[in-house]
DRENVEXKE-58103 format. One record per residue (C-alpha): x, y, z. Coordinates in steps of 0.5 Angstrom, whole numbers, plus 2048, in hexadecimal, padded with zeros to 3 digits. Example, Ala and Ser with C-alpha at 12.3 -4.5 7.8 and 13.67 -1.06 7.14 Angstrom:
<bapas>
8197F7810 81B7FE80E 
</bapas>
This chain:
<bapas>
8FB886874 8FE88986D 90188E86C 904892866 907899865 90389D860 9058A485E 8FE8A8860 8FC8AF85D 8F78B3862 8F18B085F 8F28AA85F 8F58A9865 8EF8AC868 8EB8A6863 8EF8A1868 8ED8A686E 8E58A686D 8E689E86B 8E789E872 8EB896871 8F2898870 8F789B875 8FB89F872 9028A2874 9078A7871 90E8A286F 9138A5874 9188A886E 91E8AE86F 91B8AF867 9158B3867 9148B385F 90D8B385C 90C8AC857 9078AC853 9018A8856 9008A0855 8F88A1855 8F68A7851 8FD8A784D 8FB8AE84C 8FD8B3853 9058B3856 9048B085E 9088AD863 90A8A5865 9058A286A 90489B86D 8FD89886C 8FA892870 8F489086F 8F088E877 
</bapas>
């Protein structure tokens, strides 16, 4: 299985979501800061872990 942590904003974690080919988790982190998004480069989210099935 690969992983990657990827910062997501809402949108496109949702893309991730409806694929319905990844698991995705919220990186466990005391640091709830919002970064710019590693997909769209546009919105501010959070950090995820996106495996694929």
């Amino acid at each position: 299985m690969v992983k990657s942590i990827r910062t997501l904003c809402g949108t496109c974690l949702r893309h991730f979501v409806d694929a319905k080919a990844f698991k995705i988790a919220l990186v466990p982190s005391p640091d709830r800061s919002m970064d710019t998004c590693t997909v769209c480069q546009m919105r501010r989210g959070y950090d995820y872990v996106v495996m694929h099935h």
